[in-house]
C-alpha positions in Angstrom: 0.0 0.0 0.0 1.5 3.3 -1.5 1.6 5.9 1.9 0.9 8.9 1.0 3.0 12.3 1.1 2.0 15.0 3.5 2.4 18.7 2.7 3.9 21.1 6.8 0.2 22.0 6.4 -1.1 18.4 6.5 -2.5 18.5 10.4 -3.9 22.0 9.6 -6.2 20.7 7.4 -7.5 17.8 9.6 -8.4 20.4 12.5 -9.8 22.3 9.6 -12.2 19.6 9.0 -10.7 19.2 5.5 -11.9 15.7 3.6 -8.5 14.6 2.4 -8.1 12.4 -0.9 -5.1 10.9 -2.6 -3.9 13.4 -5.2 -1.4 12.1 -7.6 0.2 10.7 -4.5 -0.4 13.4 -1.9 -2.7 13.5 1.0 -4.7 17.1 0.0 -8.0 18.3 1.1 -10.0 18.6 -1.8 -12.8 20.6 0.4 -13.1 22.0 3.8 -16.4 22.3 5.9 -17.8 25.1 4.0 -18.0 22.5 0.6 -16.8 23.7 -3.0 -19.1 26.3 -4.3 -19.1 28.6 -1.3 -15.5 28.1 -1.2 -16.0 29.5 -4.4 -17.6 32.1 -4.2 -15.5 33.0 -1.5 -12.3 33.5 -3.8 -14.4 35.6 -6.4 -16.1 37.4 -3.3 -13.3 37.9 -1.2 -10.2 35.8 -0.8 -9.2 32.3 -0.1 -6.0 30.2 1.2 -5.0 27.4 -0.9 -2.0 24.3 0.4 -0.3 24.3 -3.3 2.8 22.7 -1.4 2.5 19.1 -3.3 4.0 22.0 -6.3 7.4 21.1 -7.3 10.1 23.9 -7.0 13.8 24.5 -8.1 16.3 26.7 -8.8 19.0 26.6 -11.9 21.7 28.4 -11.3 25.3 28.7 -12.9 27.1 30.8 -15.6 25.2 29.3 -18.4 21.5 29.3 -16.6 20.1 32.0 -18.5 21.0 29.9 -21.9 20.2 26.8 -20.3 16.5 28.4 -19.6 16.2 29.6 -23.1 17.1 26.2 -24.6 14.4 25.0 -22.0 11.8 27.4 -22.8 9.3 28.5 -25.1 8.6 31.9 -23.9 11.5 34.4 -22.9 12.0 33.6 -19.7 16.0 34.3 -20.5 15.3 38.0 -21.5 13.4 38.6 -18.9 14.4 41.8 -16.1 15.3 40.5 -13.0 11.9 40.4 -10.6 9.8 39.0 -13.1 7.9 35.9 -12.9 7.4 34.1 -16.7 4.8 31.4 -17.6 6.1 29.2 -20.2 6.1 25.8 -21.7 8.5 23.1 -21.5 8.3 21.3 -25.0 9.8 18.1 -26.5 11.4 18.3 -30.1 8.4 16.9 -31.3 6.4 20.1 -29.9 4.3 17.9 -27.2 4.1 19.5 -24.0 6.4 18.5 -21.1 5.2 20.8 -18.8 3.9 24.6 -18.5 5.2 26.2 -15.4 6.4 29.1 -13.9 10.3 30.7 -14.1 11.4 33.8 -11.9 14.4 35.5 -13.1 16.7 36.2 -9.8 19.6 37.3 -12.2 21.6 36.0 -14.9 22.7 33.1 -13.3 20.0 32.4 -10.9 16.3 31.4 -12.0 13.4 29.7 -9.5 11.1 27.6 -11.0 7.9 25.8 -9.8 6.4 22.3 -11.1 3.1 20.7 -11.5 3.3 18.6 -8.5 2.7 15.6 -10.9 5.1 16.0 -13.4 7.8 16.8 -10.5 10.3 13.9 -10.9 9.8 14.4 -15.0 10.4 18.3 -15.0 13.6 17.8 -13.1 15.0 14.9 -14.9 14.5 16.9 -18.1 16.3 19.7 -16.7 19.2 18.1 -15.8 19.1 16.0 -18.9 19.6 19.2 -21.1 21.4 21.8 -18.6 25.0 22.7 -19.4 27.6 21.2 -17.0 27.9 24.9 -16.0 23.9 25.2 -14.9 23.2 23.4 -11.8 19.5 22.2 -10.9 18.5 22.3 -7.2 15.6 20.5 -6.4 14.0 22.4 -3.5 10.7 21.0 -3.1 11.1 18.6 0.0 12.2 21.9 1.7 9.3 24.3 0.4 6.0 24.8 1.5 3.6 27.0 -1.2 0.6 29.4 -0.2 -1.8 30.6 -2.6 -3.8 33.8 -1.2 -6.4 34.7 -4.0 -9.4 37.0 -4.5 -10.4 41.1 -4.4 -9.2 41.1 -1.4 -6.4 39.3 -1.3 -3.5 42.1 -1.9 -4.6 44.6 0.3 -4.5 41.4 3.3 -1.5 40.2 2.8 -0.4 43.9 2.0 -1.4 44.9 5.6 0.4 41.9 7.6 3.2 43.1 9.8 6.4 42.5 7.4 9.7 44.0 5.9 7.8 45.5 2.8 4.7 46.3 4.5 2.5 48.9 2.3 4.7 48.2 -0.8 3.2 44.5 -2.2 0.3 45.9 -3.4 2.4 48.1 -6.1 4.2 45.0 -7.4 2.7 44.6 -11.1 1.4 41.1 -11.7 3.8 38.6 -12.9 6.7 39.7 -10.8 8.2 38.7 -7.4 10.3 39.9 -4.2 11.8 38.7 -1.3 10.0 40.1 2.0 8.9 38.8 5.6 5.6 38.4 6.4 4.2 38.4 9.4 7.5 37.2 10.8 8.2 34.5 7.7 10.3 35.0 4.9 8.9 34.3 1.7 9.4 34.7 -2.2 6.3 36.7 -2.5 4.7 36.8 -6.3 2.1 37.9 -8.0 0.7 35.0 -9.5 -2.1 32.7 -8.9 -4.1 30.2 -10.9 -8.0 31.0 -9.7 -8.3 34.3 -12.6 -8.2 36.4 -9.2 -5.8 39.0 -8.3 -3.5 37.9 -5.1 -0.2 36.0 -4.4 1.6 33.3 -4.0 4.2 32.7 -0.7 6.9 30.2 -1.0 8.4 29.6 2.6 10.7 27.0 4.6 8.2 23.9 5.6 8.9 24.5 9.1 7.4 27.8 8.8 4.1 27.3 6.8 1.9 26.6 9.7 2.9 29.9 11.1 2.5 31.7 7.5 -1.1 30.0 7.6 -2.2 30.4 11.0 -1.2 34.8 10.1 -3.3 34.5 6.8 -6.4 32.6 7.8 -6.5 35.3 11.2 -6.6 38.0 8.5 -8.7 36.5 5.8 -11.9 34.9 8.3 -12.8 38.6 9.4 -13.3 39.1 5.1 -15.1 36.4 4.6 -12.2 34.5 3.4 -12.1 30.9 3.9 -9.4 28.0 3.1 -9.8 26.3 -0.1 -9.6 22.9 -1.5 -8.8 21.1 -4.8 -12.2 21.0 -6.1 -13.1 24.7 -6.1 -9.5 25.4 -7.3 -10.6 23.2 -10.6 -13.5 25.0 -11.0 -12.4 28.4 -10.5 -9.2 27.7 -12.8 -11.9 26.4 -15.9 -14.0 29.2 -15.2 -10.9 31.3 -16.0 -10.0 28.9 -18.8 -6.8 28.2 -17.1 -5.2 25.0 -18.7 -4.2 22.0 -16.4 -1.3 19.7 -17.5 -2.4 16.2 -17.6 -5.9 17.6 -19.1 -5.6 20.2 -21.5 -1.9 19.8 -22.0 0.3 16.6 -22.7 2.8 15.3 -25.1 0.4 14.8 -27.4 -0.5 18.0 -28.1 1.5 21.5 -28.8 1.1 25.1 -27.7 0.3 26.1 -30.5 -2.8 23.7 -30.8 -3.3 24.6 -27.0 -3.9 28.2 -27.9 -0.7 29.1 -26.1 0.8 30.4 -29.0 0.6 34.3 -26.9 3.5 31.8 -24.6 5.4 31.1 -27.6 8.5 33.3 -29.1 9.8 31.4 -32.3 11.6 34.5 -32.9 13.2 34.4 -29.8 16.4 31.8 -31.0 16.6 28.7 -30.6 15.2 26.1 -28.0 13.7 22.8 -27.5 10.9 22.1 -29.8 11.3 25.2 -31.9 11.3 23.4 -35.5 8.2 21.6 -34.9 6.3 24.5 -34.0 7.6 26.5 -36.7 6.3 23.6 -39.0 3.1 23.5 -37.2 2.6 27.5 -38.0 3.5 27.1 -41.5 1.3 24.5 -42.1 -1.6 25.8 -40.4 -3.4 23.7 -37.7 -5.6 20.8 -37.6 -6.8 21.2 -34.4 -7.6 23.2 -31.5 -8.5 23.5 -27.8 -11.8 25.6 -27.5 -13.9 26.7 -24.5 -17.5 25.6 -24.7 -20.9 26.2 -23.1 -23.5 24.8 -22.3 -27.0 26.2 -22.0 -28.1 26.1 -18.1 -31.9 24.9 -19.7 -30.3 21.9 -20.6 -29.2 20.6 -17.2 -25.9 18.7 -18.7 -22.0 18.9 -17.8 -19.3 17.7 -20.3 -16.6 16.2 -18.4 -13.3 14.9 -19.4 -12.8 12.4 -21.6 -16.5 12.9 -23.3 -16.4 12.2 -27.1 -17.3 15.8 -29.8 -19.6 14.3 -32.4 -19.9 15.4 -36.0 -22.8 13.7 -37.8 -23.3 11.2 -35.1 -19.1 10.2 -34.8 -16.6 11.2 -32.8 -14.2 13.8 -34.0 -13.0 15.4 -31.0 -12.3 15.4 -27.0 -13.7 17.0 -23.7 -10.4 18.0 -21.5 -11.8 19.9 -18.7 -15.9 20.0 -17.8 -17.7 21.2 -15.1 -20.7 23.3 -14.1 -20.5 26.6 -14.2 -20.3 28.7 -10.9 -19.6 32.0 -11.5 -21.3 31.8 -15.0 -24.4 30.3 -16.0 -24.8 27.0 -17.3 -21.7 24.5 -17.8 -18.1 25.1 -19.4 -15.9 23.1 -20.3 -12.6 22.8 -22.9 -12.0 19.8 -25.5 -9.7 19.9 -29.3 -11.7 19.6 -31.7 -10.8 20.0 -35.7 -10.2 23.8 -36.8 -13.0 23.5 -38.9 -15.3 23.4 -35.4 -13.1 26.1 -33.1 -14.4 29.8 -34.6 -16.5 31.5 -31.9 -20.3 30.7 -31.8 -19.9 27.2 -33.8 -22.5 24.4 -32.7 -20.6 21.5 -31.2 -22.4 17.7 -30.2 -20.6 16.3 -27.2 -21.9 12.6 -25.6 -22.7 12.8 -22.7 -23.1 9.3 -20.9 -25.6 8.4 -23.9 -27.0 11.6 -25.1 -26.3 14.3 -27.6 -25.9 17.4 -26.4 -25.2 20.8 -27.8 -22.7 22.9 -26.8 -21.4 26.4 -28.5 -17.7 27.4 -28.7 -16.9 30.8 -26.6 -13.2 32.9 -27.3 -12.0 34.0 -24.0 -12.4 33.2 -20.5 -16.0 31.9 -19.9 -15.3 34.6 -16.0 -13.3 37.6 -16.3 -13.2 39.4 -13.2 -13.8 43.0 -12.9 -11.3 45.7 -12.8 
């Protein structure tokens, strides 16, 4: 019997009243007392903690880290000022997807990275496997703990927490990072998330993430905030058509054909997967990734793996389904051929048995407002 790997936060959760499932390996609430949609609503409301510490995390550093990261990379991660926090793809020669993930440019020779907790062991194999004997890769993740503090009100909370850059977080523009102590804890601070809310991320040292916790929930449960588990981070990521690795992304499929193309600088020089892409382009593609709706009358949700029908045959795949939320109706994302992905084209998808119809949207199916 496999046993399970615990994130610093692990007995947090049980006093929490979290119901904990086996998540690729982990033991991880996937929803507290409160359940899933007014966890929610709490993140669009107001704000919400999230345990990402299962996340893998690195750092690559060395004289040659900034070519090893643009060899690595499909976005310019190596051109990128110092403070800035990049998302990218990790891409085979073949143009699949390895990974998408996050890179922070500390300088020159020194870049953080964090992992899809899944994909962990894979990420940093491939890094080492193509790093110049002159880039080193630290694997940091047994020793970092990973805090996600999302919603409206998330920056001005963690802005107003006793710390070394009290009053200043809340003018860092989003995609970038610091270093500051909060609430006694030092922390890479960025602002980044994956819930299409404004807010943070905290990496820390495990033995400080109760503490780090303990400081945020105090602050948020006066707001209305409330701790969050994997469930309502799924749906509030497809409700921002945020792409998860393993559903929308995998080898078998390319940025490009992902609708990550706005992540992809051919022009950039050269790096792993690069001539595939540029083949892909100059080709033109066959298929797509697309969000879809649903119409709330019709009381169905596409979930993964659902077949796209054309005349009664399958033609396409659901990647990501669920209901919707913060929007009416259900969403959901599957590739389907290019003929099917322009905006307001009828789609067919089986669900368990029946036909049903479905209408391909461009943009996030939430947006939140400014």
């Amino acid at each position: 019997m496999e046993v399970l790997r615990k994130t610093p936060l692990h007995d947090v959760h049980r006093q929490l009243g979290a119901k904990l499932i086996d998540f690729g390996g982990w033991h991880m609430p996937v929803q507290y007392a409160a359940g899933t949609i007014k966890e929610h609503k709490a993140v669009r409301a107001s704000v919400g903690l999230f345990d990402v510490s299962h996340m893998g995390e690195a750092y690559l550093r060395g004289s040659k880290a900034r070519a090893t990261v643009g060899k690595l990379t499909t976005n310019a991660v190596e051109a990128a000022p110092v403070g800035k926090a990049v998302y990218t793809l990790l891409c085979r020669p073949s143009g699949g997807i390895v990974d998408d993930c996050i890179f922070y440019k500390r300088a020159d020779d020194e870049f953080f990275v964090i992992v899809n907790a899944s994909n962990q062991a894979k990420d940093l194999e491939w890094f080492r496997d193509h790093a110049s004997v002159d880039c080193g890769v630290d694997d940091v993740s047994d020793q970092t703990a990973l805090i996600a503090v999302q919603g409206p009100k998330a920056v001005a909370m963690v802005d107003a927490l006793p710390g070394s850059k009290q009053g200043q977080l809340a003018a860092m523009p989003s995609f970038t990072f610091t270093d500051a102590e909060i609430a006694g804890v030092k922390c890479v601070v960025a602002r980044t998330g994956y819930t299409g809310e404004d807010g943070f991320e905290l990496a820390c040292q495990n033995e400080d993430a109760v503490a780090l916790w303990a400081a945020l929930l105090e602050a948020a449960t006066p707001l209305g905030g409330l701790p969050i588990g994997l469930a309502a981070r799924d749906t509030l990521r497809l409700e921002s058509k945020l792409p998860l690795y393993g559903n929308d992304l995998d080898d078998d499929h390319s940025p490009l054909e992902a609708g990550l193309g706005w992540a992809v600088k051919l022009d950039k020089g050269d790096f792993l997967g690069r001539a595939a892409l540029l083949e892909q382009k100059a080709k033109g593609l066959e298929r797509q990734l697309v969000g879809f709706t649903i119409d709330e009358s019709l009381r169905a949700i596409a979930r993964h793996g659902y077949a796209v029908l054309e005349e009664g045959l399958p033609v396409g795949v659901v990647t990501s389904g669920g209901p919707g939320i913060s929007v009416p109706g259900a969403v959901g994302l599957a590739y389907v051929p290019t003929r099917l992905a322009a905006a307001g084209t009828k789609l067919s998808i089986d669900c368990r048995g029946k036909a049903v119809a479905a209408t391909v949207v461009t943009g996030k199916f939430y947006k939140r407002a400014k």
